[in-house]
C-alpha positions in Angstrom: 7.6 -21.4 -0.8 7.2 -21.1 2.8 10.8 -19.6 3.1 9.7 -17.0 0.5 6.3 -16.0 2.3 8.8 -15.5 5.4 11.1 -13.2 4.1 7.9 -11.4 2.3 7.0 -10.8 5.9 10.3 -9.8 6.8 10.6 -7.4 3.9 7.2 -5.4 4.9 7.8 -5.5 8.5 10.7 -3.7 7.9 9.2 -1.5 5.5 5.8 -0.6 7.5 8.6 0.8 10.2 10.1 3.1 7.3 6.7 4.0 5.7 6.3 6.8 8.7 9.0 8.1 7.7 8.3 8.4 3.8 7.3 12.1 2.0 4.3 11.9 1.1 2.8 13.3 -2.5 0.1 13.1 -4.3 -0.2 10.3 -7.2 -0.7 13.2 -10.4 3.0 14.4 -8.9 4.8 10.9 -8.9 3.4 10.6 -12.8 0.2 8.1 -11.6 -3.4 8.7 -12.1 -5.6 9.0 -9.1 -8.3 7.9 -10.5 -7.0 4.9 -11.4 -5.7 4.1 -7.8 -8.9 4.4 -7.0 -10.4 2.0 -9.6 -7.8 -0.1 -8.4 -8.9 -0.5 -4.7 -12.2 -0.5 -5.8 -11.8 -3.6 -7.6 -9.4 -5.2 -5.0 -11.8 -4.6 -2.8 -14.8 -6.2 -4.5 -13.0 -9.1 -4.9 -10.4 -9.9 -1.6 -12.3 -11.1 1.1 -10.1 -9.3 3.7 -7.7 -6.7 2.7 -6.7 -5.1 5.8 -4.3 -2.0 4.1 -2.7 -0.5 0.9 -0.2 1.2 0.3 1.2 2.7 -2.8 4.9 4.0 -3.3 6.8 5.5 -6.3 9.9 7.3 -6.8 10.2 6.6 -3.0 6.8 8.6 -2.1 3.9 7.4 -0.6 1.0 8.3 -3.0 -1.9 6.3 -1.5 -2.7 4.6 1.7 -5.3 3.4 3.2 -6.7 0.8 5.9 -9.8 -0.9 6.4 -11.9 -1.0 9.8 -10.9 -2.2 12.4 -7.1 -2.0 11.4 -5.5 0.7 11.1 -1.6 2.8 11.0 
């Protein structure tokens, strides 16, 4: 378990140093409804204590992002 959580870490450390590099595109383009994003974080919001970012990718894009005070980019 804890070998699995590392290389989780690993794995998005790597990919928050590509995700400035990503095209960016709105959700309706990569075939994903923005108001459902939306209801999405919402809802995670409500009920995670903490959530310090989100990031949604598809078909290699970058359709939604976001971070919550004080973290940020």
């Amino acid at each position: 378990m804890k070998s699995t959580f590392i290389l989780t870490l690993a794995i998005l450390n790597g990919l928050s140093c590509l995700a400035a590099e990503l095209p960016r595109s709105t959700p309706e383009a990569q075939g994903v409804s923005s108001s459902e994003v939306e209801a999405f974080i919402e809802s995670v919001d409500r009920e995670i204590d903490s959530l310090n970012s989100f990031m949604l990718l598809r078909h290699g894009h970058v359709v939604a992002e976001g971070w919550w005070a004080p973290y940020h980019p």
